[in-house]
PDB file of N, CA, C and O in Angstrom, chain B, residues numbered from 101:
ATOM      1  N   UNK B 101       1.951  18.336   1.222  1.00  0.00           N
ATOM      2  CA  UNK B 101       2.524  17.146   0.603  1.00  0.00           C
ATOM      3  C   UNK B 101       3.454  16.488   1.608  1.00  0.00           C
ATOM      4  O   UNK B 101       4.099  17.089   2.468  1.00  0.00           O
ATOM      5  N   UNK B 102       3.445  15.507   1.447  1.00  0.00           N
ATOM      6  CA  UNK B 102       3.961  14.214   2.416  1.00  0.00           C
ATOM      7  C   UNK B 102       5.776  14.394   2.220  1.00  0.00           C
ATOM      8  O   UNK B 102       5.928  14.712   1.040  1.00  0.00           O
ATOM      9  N   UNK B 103       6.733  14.337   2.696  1.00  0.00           N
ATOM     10  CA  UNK B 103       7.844  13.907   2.820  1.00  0.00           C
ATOM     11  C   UNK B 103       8.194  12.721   2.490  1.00  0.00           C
ATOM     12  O   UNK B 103       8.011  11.791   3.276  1.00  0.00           O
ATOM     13  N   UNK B 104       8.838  12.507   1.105  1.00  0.00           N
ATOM     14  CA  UNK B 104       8.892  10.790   0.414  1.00  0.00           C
ATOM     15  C   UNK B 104       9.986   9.921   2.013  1.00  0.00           C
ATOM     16  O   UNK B 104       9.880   8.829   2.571  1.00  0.00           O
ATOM     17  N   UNK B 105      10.841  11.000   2.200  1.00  0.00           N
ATOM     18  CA  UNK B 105      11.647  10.524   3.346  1.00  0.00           C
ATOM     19  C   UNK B 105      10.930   9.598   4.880  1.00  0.00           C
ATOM     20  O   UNK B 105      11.404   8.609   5.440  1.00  0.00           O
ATOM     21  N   UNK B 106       9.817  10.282   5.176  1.00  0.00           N
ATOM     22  CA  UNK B 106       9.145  10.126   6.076  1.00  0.00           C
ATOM     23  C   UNK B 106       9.028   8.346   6.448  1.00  0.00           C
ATOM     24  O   UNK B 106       8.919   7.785   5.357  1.00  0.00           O
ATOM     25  N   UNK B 107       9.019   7.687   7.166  1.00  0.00           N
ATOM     26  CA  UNK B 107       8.584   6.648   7.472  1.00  0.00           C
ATOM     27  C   UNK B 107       7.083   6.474   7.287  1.00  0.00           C
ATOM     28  O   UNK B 107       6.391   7.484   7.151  1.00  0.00           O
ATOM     29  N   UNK B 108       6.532   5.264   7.273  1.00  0.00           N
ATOM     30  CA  UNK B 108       5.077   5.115   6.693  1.00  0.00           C
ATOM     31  C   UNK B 108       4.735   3.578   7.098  1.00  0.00           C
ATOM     32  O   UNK B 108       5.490   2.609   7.020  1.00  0.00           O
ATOM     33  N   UNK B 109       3.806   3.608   7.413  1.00  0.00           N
ATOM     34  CA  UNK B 109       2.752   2.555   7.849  1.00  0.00           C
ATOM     35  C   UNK B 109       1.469   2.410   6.674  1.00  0.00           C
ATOM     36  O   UNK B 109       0.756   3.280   6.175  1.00  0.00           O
ATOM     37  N   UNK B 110       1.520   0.632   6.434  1.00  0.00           N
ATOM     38  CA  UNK B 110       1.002   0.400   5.425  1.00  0.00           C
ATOM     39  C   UNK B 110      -0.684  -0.410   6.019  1.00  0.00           C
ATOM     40  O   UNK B 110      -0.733  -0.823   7.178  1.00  0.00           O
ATOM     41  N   UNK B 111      -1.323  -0.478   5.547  1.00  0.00           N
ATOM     42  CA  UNK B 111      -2.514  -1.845   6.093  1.00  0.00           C
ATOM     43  C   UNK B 111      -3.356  -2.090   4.628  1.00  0.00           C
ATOM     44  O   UNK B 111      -3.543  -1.347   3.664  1.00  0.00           O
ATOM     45  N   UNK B 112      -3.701  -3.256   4.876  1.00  0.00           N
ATOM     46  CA  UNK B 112      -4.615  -3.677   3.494  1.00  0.00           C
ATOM     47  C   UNK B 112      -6.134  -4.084   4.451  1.00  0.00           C
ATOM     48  O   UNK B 112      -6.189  -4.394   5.641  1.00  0.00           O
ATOM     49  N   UNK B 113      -7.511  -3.925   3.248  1.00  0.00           N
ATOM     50  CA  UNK B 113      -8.103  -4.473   4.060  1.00  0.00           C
ATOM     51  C   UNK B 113      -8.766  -5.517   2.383  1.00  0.00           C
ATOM     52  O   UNK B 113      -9.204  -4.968   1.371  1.00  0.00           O
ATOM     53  N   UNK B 114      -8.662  -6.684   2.542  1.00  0.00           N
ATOM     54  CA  UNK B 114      -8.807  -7.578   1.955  1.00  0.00           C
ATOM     55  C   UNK B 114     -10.115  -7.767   1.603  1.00  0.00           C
ATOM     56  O   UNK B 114     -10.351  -8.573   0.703  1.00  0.00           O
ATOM     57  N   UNK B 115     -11.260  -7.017   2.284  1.00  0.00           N
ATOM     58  CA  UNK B 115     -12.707  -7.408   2.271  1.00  0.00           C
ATOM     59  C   UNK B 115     -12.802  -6.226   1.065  1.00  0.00           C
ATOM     60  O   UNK B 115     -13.696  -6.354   0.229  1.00  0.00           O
ATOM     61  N   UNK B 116     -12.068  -5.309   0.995  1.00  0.00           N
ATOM     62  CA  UNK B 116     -12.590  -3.733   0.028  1.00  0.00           C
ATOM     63  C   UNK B 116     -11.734  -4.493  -1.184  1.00  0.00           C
ATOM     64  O   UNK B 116     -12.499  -4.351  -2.138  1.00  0.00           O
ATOM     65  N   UNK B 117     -10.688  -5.148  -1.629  1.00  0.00           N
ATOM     66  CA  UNK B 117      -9.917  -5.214  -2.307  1.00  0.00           C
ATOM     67  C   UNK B 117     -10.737  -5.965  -3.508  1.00  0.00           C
ATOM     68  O   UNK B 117     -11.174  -7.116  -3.497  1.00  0.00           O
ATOM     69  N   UNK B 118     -10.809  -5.117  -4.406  1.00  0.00           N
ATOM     70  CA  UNK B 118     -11.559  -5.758  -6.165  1.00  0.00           C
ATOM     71  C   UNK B 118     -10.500  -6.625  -7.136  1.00  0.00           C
ATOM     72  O   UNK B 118     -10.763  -7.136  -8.225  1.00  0.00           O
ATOM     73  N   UNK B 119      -9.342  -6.637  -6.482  1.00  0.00           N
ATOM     74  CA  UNK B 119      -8.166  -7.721  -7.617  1.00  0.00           C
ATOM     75  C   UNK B 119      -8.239  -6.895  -8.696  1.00  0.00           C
ATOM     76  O   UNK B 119      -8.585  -7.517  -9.701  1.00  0.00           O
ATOM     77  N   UNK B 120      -8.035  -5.657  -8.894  1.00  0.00           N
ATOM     78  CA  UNK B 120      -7.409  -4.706  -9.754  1.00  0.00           C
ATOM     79  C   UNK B 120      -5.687  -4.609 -10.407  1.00  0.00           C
ATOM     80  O   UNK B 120      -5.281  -4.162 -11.479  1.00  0.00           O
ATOM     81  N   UNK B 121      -5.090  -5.115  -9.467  1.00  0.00           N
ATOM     82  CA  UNK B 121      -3.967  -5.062  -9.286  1.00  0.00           C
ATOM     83  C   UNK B 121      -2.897  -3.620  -9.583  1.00  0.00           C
ATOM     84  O   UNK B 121      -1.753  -3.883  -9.954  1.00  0.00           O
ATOM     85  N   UNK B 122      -3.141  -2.680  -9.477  1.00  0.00           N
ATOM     86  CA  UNK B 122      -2.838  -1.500  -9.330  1.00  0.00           C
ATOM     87  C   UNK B 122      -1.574  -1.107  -8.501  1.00  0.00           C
ATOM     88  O   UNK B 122      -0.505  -0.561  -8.777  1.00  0.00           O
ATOM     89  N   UNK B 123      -2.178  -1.642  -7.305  1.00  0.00           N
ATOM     90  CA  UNK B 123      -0.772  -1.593  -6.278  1.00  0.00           C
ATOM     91  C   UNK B 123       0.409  -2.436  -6.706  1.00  0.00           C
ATOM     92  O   UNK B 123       1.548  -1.970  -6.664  1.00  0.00           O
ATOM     93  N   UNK B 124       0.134  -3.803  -7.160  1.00  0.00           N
ATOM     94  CA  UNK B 124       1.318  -4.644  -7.224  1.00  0.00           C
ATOM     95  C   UNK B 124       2.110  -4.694  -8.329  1.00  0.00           C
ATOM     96  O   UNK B 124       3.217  -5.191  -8.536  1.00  0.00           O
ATOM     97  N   UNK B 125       0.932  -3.767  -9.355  1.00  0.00           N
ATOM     98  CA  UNK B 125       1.778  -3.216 -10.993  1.00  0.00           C
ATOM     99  C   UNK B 125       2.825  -1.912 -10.285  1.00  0.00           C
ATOM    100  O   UNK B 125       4.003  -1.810 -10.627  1.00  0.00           O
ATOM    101  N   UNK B 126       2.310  -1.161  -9.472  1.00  0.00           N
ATOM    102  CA  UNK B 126       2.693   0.484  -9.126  1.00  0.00           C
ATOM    103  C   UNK B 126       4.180   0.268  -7.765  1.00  0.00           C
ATOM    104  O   UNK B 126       5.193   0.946  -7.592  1.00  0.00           O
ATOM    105  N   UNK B 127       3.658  -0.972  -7.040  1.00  0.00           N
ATOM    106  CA  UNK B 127       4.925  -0.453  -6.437  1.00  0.00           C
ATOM    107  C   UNK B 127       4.824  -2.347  -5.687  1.00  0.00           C
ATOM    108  O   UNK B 127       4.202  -2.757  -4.708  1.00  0.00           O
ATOM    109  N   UNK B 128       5.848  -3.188  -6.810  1.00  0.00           N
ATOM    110  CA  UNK B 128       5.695  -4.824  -6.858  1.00  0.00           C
ATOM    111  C   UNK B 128       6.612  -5.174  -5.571  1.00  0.00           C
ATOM    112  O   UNK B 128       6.602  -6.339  -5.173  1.00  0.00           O
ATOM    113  N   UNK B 129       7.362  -4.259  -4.941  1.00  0.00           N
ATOM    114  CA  UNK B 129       8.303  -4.906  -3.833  1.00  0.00           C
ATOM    115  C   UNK B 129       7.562  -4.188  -2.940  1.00  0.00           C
ATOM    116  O   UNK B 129       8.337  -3.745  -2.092  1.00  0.00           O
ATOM    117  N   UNK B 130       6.361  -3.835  -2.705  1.00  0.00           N
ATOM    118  CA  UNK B 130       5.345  -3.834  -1.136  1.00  0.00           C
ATOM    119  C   UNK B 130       4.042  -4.488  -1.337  1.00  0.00           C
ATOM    120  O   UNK B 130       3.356  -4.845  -0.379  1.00  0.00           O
ATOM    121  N   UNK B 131       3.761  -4.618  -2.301  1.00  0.00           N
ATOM    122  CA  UNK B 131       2.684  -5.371  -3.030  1.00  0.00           C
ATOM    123  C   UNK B 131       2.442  -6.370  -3.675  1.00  0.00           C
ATOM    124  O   UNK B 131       3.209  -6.380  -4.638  1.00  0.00           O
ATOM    125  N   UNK B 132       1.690  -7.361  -3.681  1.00  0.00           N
ATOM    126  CA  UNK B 132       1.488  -8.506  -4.638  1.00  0.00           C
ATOM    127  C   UNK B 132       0.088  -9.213  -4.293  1.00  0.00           C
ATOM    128  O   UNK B 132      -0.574  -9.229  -3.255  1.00  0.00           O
ATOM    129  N   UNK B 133      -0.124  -9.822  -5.621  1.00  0.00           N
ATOM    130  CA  UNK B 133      -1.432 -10.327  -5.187  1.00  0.00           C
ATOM    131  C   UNK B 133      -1.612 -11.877  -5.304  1.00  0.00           C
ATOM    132  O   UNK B 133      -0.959 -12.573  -6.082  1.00  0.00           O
ATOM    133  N   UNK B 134      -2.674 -12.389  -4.351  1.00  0.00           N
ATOM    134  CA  UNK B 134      -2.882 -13.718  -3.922  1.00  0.00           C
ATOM    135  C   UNK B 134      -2.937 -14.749  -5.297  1.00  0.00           C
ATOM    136  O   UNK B 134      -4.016 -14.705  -5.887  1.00  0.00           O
ATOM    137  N   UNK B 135      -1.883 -15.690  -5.887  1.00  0.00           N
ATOM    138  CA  UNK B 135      -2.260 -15.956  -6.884  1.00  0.00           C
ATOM    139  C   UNK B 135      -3.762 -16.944  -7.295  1.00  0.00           C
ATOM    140  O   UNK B 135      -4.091 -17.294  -8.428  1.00  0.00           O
ATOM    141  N   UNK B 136      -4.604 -17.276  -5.809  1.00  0.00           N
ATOM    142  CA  UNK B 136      -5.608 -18.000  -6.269  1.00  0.00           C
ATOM    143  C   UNK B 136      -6.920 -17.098  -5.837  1.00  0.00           C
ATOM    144  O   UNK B 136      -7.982 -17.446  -6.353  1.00  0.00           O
ATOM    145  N   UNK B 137      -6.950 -15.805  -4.808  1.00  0.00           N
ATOM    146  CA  UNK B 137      -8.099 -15.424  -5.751  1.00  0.00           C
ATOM    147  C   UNK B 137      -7.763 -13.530  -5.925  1.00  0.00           C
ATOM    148  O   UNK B 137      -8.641 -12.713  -5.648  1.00  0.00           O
ATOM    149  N   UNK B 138      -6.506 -13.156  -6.369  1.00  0.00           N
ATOM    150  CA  UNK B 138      -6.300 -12.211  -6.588  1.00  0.00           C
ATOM    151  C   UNK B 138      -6.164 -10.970  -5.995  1.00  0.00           C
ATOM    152  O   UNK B 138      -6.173  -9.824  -6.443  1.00  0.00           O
ATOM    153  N   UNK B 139      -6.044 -11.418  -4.948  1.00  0.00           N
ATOM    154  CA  UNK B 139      -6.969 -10.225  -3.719  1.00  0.00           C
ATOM    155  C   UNK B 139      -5.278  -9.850  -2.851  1.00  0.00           C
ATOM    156  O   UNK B 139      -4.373 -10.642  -2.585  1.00  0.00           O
ATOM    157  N   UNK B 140      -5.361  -8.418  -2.605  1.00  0.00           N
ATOM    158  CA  UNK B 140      -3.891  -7.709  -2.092  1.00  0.00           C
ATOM    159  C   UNK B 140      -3.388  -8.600  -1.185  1.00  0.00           C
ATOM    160  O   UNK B 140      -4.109  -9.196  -0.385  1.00  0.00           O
ATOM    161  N   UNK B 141      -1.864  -8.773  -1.272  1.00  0.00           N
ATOM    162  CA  UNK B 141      -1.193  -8.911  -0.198  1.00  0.00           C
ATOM    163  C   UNK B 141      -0.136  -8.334  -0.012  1.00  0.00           C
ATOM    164  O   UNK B 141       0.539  -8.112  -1.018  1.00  0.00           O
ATOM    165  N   UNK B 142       0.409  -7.868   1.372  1.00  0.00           N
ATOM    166  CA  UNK B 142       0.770  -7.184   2.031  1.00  0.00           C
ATOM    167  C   UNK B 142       2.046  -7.685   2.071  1.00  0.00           C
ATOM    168  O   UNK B 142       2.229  -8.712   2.723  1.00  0.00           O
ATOM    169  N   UNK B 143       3.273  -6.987   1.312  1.00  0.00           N
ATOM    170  CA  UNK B 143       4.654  -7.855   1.366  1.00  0.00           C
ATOM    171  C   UNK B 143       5.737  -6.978   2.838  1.00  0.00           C
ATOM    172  O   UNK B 143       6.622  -7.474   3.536  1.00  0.00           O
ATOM    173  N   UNK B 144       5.197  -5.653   2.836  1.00  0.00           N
ATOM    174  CA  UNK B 144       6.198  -4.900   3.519  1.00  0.00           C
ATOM    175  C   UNK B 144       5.223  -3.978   4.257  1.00  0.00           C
ATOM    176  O   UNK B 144       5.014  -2.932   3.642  1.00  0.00           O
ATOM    177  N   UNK B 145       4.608  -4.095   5.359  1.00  0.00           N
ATOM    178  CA  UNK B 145       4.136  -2.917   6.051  1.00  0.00           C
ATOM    179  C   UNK B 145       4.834  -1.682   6.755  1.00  0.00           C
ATOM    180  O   UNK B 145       4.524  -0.955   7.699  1.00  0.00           O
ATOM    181  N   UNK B 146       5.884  -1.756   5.912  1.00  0.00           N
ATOM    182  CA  UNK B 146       6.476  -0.415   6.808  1.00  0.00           C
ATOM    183  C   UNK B 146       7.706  -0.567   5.874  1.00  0.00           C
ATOM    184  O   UNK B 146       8.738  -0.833   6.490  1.00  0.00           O
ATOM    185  N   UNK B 147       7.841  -0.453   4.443  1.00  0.00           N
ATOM    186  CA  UNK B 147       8.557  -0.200   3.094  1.00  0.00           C
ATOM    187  C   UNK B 147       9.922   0.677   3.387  1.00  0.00           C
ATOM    188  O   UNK B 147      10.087   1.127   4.520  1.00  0.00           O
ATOM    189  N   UNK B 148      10.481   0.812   2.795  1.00  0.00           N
ATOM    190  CA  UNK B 148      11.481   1.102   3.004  1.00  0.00           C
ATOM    191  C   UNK B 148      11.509   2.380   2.035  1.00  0.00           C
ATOM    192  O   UNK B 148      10.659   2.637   1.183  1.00  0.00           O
ATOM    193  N   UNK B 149      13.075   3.406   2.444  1.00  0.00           N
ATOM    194  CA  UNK B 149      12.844   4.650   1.889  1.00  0.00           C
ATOM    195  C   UNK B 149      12.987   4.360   0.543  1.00  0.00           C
ATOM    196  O   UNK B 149      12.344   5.141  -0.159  1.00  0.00           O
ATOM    197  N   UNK B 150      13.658   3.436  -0.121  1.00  0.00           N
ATOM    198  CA  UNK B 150      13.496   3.374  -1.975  1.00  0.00           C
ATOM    199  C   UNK B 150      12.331   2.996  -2.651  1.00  0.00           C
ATOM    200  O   UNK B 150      12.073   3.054  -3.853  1.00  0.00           O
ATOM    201  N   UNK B 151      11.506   2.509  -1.482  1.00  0.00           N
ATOM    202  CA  UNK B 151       9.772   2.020  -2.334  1.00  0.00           C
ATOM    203  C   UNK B 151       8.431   2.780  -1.458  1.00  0.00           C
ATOM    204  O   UNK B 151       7.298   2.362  -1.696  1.00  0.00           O
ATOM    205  N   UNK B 152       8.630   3.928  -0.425  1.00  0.00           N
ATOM    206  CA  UNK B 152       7.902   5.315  -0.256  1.00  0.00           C
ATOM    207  C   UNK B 152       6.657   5.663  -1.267  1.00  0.00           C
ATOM    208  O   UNK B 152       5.432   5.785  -1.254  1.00  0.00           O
ATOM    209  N   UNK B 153       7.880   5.748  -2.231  1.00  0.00           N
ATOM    210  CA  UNK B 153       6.583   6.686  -3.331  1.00  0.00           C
ATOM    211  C   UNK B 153       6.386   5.952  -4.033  1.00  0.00           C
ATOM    212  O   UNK B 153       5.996   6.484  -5.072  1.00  0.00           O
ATOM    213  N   UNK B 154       6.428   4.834  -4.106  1.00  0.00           N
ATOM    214  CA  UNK B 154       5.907   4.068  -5.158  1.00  0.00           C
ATOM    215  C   UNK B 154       4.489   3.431  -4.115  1.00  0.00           C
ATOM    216  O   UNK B 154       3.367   3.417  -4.620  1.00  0.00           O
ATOM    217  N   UNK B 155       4.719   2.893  -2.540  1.00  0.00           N
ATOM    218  CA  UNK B 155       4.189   2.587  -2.009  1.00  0.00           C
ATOM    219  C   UNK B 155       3.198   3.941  -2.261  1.00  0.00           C
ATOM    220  O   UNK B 155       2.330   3.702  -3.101  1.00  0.00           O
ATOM    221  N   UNK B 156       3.157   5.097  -1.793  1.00  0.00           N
ATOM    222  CA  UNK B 156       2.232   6.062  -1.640  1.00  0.00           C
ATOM    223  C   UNK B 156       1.015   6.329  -2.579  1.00  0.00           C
ATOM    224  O   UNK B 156      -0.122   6.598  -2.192  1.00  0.00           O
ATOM    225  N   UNK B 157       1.617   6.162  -4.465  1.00  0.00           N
ATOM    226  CA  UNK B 157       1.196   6.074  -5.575  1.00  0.00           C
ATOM    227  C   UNK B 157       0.156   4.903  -5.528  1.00  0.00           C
ATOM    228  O   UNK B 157      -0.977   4.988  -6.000  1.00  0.00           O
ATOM    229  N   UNK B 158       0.593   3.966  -4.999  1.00  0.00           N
ATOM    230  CA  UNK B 158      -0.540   2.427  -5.276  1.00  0.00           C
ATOM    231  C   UNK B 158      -1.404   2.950  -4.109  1.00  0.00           C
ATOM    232  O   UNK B 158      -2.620   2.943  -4.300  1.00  0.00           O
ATOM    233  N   UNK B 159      -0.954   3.386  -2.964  1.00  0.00           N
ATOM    234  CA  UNK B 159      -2.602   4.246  -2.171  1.00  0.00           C
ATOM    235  C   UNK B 159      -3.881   5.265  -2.468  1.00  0.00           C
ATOM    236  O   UNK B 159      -4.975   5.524  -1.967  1.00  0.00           O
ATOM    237  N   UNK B 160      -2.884   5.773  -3.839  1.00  0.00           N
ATOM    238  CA  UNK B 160      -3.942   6.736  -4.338  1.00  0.00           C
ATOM    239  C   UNK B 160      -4.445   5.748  -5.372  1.00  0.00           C
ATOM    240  O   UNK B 160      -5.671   5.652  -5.316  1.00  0.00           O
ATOM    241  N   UNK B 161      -3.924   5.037  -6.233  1.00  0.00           N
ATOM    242  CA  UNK B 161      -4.202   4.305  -7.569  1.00  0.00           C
ATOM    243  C   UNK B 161      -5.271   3.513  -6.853  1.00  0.00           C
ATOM    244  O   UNK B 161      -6.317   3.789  -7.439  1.00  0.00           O
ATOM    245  N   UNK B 162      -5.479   2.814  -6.046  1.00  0.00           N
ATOM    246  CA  UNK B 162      -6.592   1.454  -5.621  1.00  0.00           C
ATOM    247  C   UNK B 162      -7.725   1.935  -5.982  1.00  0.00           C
ATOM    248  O   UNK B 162      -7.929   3.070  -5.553  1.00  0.00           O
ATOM    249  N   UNK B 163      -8.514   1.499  -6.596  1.00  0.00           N
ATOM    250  CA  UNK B 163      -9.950   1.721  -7.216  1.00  0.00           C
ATOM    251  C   UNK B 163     -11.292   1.578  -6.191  1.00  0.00           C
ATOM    252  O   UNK B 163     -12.324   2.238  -6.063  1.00  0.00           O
ATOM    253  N   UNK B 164     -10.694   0.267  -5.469  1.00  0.00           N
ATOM    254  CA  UNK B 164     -11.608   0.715  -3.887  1.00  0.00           C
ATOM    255  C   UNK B 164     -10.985   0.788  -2.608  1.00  0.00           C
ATOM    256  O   UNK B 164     -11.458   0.124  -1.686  1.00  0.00           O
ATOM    257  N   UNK B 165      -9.724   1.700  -2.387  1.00  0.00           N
ATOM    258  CA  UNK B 165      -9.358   2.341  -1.313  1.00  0.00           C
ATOM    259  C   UNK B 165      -9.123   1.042  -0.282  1.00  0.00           C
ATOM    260  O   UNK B 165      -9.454   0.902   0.896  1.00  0.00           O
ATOM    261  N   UNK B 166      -8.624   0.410  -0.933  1.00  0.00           N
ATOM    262  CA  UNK B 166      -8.434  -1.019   0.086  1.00  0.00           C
ATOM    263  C   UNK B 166      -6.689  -0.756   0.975  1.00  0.00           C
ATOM    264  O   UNK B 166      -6.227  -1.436   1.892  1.00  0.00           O
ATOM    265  N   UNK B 167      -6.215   0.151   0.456  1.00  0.00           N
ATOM    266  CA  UNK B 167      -4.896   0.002   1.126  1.00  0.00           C
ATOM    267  C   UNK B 167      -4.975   1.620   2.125  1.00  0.00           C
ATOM    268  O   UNK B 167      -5.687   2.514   1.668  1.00  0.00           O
ATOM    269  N   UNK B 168      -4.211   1.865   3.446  1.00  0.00           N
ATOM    270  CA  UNK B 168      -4.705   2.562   4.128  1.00  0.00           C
ATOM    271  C   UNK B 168      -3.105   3.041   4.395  1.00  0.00           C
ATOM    272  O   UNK B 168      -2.267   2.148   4.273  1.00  0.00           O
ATOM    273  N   UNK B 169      -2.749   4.057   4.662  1.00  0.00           N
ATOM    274  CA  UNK B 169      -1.388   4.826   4.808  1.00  0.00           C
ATOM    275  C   UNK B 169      -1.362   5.514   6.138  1.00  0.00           C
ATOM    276  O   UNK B 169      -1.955   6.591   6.197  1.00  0.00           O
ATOM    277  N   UNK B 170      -0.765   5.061   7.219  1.00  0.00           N
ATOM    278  CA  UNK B 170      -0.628   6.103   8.053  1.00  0.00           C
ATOM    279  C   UNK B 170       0.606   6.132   8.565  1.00  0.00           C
ATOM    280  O   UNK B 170       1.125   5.139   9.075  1.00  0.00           O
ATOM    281  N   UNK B 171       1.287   7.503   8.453  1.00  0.00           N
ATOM    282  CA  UNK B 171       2.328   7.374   9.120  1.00  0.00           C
ATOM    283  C   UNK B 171       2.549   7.373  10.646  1.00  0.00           C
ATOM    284  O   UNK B 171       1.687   7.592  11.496  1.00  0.00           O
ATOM    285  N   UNK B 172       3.473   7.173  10.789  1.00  0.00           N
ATOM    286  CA  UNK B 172       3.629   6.907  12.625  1.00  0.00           C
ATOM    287  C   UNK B 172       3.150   8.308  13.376  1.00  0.00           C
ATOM    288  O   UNK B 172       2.657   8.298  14.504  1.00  0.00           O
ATOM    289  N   UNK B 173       3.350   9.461  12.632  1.00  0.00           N
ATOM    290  CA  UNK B 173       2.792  10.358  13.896  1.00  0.00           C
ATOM    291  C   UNK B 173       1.385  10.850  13.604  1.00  0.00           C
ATOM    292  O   UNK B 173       1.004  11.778  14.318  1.00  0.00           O
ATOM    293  N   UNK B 174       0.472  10.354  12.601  1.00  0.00           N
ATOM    294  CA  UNK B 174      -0.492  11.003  12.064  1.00  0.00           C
ATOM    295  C   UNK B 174      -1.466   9.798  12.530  1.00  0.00           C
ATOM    296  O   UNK B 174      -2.452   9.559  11.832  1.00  0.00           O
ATOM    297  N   UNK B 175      -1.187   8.940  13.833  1.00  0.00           N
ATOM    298  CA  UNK B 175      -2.402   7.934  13.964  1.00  0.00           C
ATOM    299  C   UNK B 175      -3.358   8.419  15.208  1.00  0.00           C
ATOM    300  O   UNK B 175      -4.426   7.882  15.504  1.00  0.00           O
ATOM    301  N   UNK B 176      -2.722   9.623  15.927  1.00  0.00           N
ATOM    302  CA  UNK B 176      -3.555  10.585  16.661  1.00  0.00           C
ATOM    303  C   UNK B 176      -3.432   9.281  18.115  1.00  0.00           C
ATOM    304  O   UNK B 176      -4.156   9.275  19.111  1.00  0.00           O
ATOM    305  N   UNK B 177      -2.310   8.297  17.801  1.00  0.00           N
ATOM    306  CA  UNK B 177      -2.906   7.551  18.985  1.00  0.00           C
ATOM    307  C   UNK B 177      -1.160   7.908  20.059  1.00  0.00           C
ATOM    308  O   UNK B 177      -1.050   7.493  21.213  1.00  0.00           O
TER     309      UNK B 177
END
C-alpha cells in the first residue's frame, strides 16, 4: 500500500475518458469535467498532501482507467 504522504503524479488521457464523472464527484479539487462535452480535466497534476487520497480513490473509481498515477520514483525513468 501506497503512503497517502508520498508525492504523486497525476495524467489524464482524454481519448479513454467515458464522462462518468467519478473522479470529479471523488476528489473535485484535482478533478473536473469539461462542461461542453464532459470529458476529464486535469485541475492539479501533482495534488497536494490534503487531496492524495482522494486523488488516488478517483484512479481506482474511473470506469475506463483514463486517469494514470505515477509517483515520482516509480516512473523507472
Amino acid at each position: 500500500m501506497s503512503d497517502p504522504q508520498e508525492p504523486l503524479r497525476l495524467g489524464v488521457d482524454r481519448d479513454r475518458c467515458v464522462g462518468a464523472g467519478m473522479c470529479a464527484l471523488t476528489a473535485p479539487e484535482v478533478f473536473d469535467q469539461d462542461d461542453e462535452d464532459g470529458l476529464v480535466v486535469l485541475l492539479h497534476s501533482a495534488p497536494g498532501p490534503e487531496h492524495r487520497a482522494a486523488a488516488r480513490m478517483a484512479v481506482g473509481l474511473c470506469p475506463a482507467g483514463a486517469i494514470a498515477l505515477n509517483a515520482p520514483d516509480s516512473t523507472g525513468s
